[in-house]
KELUM-580280 format. One record per residue (C-alpha): z, y, x; residue in three letters. Coordinates in steps of 0.02 Angstrom, whole numbers, plus 50000, padded with zeros to 5 digits. Layout:
residues N
{pt {Z, Y, X}, 'ALA'}
...
end
This chain:
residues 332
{pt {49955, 54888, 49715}, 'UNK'}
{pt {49949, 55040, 49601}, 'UNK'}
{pt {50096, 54997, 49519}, 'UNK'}
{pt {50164, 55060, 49707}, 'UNK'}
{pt {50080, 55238, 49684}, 'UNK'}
{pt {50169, 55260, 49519}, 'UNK'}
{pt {50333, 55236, 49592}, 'UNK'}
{pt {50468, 55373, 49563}, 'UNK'}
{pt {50548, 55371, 49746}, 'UNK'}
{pt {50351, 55394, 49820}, 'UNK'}
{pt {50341, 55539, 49705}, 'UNK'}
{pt {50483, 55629, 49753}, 'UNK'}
{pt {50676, 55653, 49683}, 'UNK'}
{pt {50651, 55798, 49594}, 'UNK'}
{pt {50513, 55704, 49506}, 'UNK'}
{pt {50634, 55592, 49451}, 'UNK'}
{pt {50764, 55737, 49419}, 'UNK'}
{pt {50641, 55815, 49297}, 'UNK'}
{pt {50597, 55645, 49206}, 'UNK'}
{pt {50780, 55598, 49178}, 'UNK'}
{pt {50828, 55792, 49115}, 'UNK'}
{pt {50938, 55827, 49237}, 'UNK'}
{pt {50968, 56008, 49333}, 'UNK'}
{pt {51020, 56008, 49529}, 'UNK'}
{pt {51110, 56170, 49500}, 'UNK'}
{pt {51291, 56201, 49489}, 'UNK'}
{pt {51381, 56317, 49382}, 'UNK'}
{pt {51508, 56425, 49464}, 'UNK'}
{pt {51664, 56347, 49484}, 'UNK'}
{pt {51825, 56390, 49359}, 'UNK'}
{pt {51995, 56360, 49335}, 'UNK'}
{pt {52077, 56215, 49440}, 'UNK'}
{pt {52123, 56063, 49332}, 'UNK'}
{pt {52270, 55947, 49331}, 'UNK'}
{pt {52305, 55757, 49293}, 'UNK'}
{pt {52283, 55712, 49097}, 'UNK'}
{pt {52149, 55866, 49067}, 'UNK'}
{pt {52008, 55838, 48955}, 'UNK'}
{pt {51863, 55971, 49024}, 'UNK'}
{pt {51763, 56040, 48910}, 'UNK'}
{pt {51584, 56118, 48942}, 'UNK'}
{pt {51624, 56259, 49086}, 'UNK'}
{pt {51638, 56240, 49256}, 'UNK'}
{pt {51791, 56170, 49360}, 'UNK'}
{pt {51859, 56155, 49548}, 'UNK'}
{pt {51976, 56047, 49599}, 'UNK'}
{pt {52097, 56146, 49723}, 'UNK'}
{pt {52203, 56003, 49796}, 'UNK'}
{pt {52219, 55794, 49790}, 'UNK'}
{pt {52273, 55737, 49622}, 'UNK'}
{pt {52398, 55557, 49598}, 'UNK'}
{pt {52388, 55531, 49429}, 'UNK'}
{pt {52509, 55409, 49334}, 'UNK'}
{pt {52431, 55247, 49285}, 'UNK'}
{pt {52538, 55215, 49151}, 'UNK'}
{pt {52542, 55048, 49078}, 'UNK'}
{pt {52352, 55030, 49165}, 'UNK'}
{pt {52284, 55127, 49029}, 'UNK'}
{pt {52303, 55303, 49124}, 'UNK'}
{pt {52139, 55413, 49128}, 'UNK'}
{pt {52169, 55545, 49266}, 'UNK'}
{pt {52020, 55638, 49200}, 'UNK'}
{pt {51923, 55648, 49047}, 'UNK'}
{pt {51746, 55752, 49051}, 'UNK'}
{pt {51669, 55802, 48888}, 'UNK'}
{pt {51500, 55876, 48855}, 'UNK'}
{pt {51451, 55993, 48973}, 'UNK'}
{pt {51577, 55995, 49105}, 'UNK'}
{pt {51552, 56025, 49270}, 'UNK'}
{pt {51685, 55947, 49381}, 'UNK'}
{pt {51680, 55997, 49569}, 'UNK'}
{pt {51785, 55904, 49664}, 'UNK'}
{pt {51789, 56023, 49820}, 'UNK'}
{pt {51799, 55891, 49931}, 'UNK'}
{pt {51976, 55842, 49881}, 'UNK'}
{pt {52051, 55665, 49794}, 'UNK'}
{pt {52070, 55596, 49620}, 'UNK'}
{pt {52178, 55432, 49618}, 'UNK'}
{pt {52299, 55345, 49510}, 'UNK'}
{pt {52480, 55282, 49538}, 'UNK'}
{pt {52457, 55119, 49521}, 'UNK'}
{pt {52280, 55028, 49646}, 'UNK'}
{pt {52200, 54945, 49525}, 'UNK'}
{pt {52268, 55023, 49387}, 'UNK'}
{pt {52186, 55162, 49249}, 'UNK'}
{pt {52055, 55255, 49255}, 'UNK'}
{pt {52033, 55390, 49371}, 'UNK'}
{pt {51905, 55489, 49307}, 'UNK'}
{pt {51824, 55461, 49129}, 'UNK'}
{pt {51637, 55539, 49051}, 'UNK'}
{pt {51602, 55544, 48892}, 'UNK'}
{pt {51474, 55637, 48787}, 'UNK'}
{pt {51322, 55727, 48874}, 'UNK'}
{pt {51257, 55825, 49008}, 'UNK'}
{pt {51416, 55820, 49106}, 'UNK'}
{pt {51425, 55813, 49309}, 'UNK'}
{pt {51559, 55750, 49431}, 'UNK'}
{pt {51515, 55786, 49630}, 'UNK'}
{pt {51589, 55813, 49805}, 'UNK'}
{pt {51738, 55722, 49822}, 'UNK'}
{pt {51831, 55559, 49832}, 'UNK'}
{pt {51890, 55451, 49705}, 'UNK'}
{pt {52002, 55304, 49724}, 'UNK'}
{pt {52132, 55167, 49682}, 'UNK'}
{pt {52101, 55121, 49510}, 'UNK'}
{pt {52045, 54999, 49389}, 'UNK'}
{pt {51901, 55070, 49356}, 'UNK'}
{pt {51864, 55235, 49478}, 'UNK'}
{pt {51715, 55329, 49377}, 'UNK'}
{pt {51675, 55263, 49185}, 'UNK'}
{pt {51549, 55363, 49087}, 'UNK'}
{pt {51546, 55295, 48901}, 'UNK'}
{pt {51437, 55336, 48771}, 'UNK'}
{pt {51327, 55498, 48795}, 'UNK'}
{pt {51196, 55506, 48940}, 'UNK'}
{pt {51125, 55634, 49051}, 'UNK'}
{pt {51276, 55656, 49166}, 'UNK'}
{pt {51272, 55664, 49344}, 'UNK'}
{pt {51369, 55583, 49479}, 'UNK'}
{pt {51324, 55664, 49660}, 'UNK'}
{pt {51384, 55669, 49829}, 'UNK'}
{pt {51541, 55553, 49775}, 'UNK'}
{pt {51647, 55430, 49874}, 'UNK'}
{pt {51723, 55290, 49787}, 'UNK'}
{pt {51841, 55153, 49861}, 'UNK'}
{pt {51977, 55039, 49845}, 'UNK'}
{pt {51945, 55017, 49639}, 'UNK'}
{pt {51911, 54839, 49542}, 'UNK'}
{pt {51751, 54925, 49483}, 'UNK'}
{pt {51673, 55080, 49575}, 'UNK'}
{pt {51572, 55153, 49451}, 'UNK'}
{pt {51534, 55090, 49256}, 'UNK'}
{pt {51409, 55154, 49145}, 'UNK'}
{pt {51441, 55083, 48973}, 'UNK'}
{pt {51324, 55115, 48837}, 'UNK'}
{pt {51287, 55266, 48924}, 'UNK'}
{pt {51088, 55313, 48939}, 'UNK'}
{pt {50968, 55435, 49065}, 'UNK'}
{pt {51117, 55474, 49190}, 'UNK'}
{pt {51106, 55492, 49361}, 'UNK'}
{pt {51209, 55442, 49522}, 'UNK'}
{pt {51143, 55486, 49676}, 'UNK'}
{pt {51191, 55509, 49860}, 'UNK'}
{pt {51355, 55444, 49819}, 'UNK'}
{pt {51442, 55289, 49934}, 'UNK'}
{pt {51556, 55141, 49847}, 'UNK'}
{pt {51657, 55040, 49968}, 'UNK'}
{pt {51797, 54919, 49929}, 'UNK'}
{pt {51772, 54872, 49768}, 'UNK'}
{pt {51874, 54700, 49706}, 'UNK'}
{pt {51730, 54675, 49593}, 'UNK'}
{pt {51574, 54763, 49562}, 'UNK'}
{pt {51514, 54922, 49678}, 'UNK'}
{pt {51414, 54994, 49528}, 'UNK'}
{pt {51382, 54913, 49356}, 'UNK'}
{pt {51279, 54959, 49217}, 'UNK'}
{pt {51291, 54859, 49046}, 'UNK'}
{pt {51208, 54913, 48885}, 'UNK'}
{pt {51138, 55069, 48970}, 'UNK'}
{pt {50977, 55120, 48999}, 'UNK'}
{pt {50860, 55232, 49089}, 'UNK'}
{pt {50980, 55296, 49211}, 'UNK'}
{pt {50943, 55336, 49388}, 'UNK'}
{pt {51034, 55272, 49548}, 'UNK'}
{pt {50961, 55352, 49701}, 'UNK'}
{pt {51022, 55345, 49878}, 'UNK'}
{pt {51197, 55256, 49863}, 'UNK'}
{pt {51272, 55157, 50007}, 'UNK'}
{pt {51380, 54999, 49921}, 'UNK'}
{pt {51468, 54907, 50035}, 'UNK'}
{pt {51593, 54773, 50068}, 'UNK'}
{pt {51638, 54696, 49878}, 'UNK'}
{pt {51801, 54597, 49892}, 'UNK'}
{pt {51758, 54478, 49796}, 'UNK'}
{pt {51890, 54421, 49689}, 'UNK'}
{pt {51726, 54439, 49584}, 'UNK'}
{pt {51588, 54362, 49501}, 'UNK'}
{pt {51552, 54508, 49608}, 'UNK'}
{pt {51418, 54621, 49642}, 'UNK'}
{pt {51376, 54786, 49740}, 'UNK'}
{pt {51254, 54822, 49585}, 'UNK'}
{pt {51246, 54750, 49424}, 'UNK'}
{pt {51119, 54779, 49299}, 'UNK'}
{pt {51206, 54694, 49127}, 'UNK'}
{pt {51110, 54698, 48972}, 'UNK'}
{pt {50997, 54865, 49049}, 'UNK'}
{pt {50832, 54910, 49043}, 'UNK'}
{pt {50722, 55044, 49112}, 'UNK'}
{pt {50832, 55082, 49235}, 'UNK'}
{pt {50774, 55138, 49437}, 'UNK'}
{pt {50851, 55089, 49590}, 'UNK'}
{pt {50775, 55159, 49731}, 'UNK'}
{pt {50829, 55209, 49943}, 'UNK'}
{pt {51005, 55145, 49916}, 'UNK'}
{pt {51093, 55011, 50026}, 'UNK'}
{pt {51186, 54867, 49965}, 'UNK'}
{pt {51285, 54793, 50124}, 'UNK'}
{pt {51411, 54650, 50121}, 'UNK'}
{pt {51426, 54615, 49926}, 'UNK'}
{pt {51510, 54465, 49884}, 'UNK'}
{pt {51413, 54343, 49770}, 'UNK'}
{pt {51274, 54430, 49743}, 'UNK'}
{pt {51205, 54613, 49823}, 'UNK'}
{pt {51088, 54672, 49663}, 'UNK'}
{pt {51118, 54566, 49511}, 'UNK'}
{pt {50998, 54582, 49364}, 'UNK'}
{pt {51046, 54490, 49222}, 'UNK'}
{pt {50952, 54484, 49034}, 'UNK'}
{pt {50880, 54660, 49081}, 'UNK'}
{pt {50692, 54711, 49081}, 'UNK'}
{pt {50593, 54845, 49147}, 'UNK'}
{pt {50685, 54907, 49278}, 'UNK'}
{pt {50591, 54962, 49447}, 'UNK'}
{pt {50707, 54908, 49607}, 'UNK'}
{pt {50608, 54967, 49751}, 'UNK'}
{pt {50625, 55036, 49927}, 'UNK'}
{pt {50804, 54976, 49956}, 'UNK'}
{pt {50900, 54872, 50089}, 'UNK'}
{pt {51016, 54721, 50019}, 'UNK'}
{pt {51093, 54636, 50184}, 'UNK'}
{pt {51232, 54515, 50209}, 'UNK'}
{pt {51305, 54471, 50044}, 'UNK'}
{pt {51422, 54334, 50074}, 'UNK'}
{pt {51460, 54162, 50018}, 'UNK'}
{pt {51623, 54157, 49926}, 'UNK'}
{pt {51716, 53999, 49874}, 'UNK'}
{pt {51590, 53888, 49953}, 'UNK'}
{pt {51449, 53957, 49827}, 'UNK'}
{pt {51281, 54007, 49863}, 'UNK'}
{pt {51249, 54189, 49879}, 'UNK'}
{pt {51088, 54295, 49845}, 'UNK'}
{pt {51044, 54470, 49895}, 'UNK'}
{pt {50941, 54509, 49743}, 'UNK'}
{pt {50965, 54400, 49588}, 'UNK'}
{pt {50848, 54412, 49441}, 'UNK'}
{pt {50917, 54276, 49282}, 'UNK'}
{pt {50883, 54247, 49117}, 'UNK'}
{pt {50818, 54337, 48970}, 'UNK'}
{pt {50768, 54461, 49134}, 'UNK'}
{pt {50566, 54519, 49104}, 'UNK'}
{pt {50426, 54650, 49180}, 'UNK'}
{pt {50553, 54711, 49311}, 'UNK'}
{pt {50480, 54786, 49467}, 'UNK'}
{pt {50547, 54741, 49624}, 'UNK'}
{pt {50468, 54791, 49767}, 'UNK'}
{pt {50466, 54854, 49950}, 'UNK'}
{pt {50659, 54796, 49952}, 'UNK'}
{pt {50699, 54734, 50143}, 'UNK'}
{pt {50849, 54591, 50106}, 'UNK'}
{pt {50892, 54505, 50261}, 'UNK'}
{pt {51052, 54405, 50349}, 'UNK'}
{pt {51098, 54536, 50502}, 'UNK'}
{pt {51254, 54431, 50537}, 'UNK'}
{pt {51259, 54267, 50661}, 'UNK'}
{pt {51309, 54149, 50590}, 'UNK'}
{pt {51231, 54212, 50427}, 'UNK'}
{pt {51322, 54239, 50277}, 'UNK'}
{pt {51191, 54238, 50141}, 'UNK'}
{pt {51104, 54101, 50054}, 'UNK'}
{pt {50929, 54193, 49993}, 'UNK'}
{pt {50851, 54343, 49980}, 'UNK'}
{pt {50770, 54349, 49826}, 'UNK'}
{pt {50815, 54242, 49676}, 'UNK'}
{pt {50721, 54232, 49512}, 'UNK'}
{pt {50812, 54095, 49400}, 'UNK'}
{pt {50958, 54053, 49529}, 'UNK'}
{pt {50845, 53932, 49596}, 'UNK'}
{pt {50964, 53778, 49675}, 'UNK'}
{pt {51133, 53888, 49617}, 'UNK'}
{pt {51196, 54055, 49642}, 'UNK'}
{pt {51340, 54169, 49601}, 'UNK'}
{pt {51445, 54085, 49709}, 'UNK'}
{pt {51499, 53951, 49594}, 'UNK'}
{pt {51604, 54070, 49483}, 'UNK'}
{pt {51604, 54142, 49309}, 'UNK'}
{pt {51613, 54001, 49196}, 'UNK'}
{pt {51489, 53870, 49126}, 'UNK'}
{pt {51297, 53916, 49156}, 'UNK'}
{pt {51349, 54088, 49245}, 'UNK'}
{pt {51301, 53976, 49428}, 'UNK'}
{pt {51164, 53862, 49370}, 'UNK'}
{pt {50987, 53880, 49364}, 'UNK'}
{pt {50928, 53980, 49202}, 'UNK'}
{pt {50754, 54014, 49124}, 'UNK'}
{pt {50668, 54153, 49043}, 'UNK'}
{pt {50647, 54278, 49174}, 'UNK'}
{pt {50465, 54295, 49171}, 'UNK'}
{pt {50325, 54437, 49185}, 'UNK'}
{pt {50418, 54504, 49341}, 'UNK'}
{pt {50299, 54596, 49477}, 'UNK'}
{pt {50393, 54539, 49655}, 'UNK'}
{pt {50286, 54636, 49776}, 'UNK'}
{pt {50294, 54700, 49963}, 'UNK'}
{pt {50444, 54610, 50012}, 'UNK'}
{pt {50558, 54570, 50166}, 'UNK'}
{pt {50664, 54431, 50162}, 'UNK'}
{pt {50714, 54363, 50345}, 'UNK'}
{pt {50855, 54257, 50420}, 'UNK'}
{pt {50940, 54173, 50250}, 'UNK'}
{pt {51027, 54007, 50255}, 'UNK'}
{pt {50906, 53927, 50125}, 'UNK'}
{pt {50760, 54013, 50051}, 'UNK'}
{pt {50681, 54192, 50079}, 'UNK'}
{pt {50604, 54206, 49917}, 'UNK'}
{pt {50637, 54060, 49766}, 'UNK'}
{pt {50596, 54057, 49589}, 'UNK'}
{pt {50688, 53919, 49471}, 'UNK'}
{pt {50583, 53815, 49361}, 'UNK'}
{pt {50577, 53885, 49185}, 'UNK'}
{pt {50507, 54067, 49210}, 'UNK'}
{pt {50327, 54065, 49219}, 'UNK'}
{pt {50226, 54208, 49224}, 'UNK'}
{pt {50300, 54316, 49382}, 'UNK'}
{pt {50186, 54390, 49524}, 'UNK'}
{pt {50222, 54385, 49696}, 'UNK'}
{pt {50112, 54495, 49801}, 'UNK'}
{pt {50141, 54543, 49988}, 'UNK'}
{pt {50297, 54476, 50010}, 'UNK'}
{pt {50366, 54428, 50193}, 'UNK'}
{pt {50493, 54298, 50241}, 'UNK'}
{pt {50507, 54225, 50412}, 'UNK'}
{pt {50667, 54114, 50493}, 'UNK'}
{pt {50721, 54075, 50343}, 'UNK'}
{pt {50834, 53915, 50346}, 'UNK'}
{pt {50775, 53794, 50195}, 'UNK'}
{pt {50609, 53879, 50143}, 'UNK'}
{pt {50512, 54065, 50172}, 'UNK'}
{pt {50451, 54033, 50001}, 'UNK'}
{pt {50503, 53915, 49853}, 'UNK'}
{pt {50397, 53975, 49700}, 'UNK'}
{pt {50431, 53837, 49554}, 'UNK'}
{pt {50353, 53847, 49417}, 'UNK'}
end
């Protein structure tokens, strides 16, 4: 158990502030900018809603370089077009987007490249994809909510060490693979006091990522889609020495909506049958994974299941009652 007394989120979030390099202050706030503005390092307040033109869907409403501090004074950033562009786009380092909305896009908030920006006190809807972090390392989103998205609430791929504390995802569409969360390709990476409610497909999805700690959150209700099983937290494949622990997953609905709550190996199918060949079947090679002080109540089939093929995970404390196949299915 002292794996637990190392965690981050018991430690504090300005503990994990300081370890990721990021500052909680704010510069004071600038000139007011418009759609199409790159921001450079300085300081910046939005001063009414922005529509920005989508374009062909290859519209950026706005781009943030190196240093800038956008604040979106509680106002709007959207595109033309739902589902279209990108509303607003990060690149480079150090950079911060908070208080405001963002909306109806493609993708809503893409940081690419760079690291150690900040996304705070944000609310994102009605996009394909909420928030992407692409190649993008040691950022930080926190106390931000996603809601709507046709795809993925938040998804990380090729990025590593970043911090997502306190976010509320909720209510993925679906037209998916979906997932509130997606870990792609990451590693190093902490998840910690957030909610994941109503995902389609799959609530947290960790997929060929390792050492990432997912602990203290709530993952409840992700749906079956399409006839497919679903699974609150998924980890598959090449995923190894993750931490997941003191997560509550659970179906809250009657009639519930969820097949299990935690998955190592998509044990009997996940995924919800989608994504092309092997994306739904059982995989192998998620191993060395510490699964400890778990909930997992009310699924349809299992509580907590493990695929054969990946050895070597721990399960320690876990709970799972009234679940409808199995509490526990632990191949080997």
């Amino acid at each position: 158990m002292k794996a637990l007394d190392l965690l981050p989120a018991v430690r504090g979030t300005a503990l994990l502030f300081a370890a990721f390099g990021l500052a909680t202050a704010s510069p004071a706030a600038a000139s007011p900018p418009s759609c199409g503005d790159t921001l450079a390092a300085g300081s910046f307040l939005l001063e009414a809603d922005l529509d920005c033109p989508s374009g062909n869907g290859s519209g950026v409403g706005l781009t943030l370089t190196s240093g800038a501090n956008l604040d979106l004074g509680g106002h709007t950033v959207a595109m033309s077009i739902g589902g279209s562009g990108t509303a607003i786009l990060v690149s480079g380092t150090g950079a911060s987007v908070h208080d405001g909305t963002i909306t109806s896009a493609d993708t809503a908030v893409l940081v690419s490249g760079g690291g150690q920006n900040h996304l705070r006190n944000l609310h994102v809807t009605d996009a394909n994809v909420g928030i992407s972090l692409r190649n993008s390392d040691g950022n930080a989103i926190t106390a931000s909510e996603v809601s709507g998205a046709a795809v993925d609430g938040v998804v990380l791929e090729s990025s590593n060490r970043n911090l997502l504390d306190q976010l509320t995802v909720e209510d993925t569409s679906g037209i998916g693979p979906a997932a509130g969360i997606a870990l792609l390709a990451s590693s190093g990476n902490v998840l910690t006091r957030s909610q994941v409610l109503g995902s389609q497909c799959t609530g947290v999805f960790v997929r060929d990522s390792s050492r990432n700690i997912i602990c203290g959150n709530t993952v409840e209700d992700t749906q079956v889609f399409l006839g497919g099983p679903a699974v609150d937290i998924l980890l598959r494949d090449a995923s190894t020495q993750n931490l997941v622990c003191k997560n509550q997953v659970s179906a809250t609905k009657n009639p519930a909506v969820t097949s299990d709550g935690i998955n190592v190996g998509c044990k009997d199918g996940c995924d919800c049958n989608l994504g092309g060949a092997g994306f739904s079947v059982p995989s192998t090679g998620a191993t060395g994974n510490l699964l400890v002080g778990n909930t997992a109540d009310g699924e349809l089939r299992y509580g907590l299941a493990q695929s054969p093929g990946n050895p070597g995970n721990v399960y320690a404390a876990d709970q799972a009652t009234g679940n409808g196949v199995a509490n526990f299915a632990i191949d080997p």
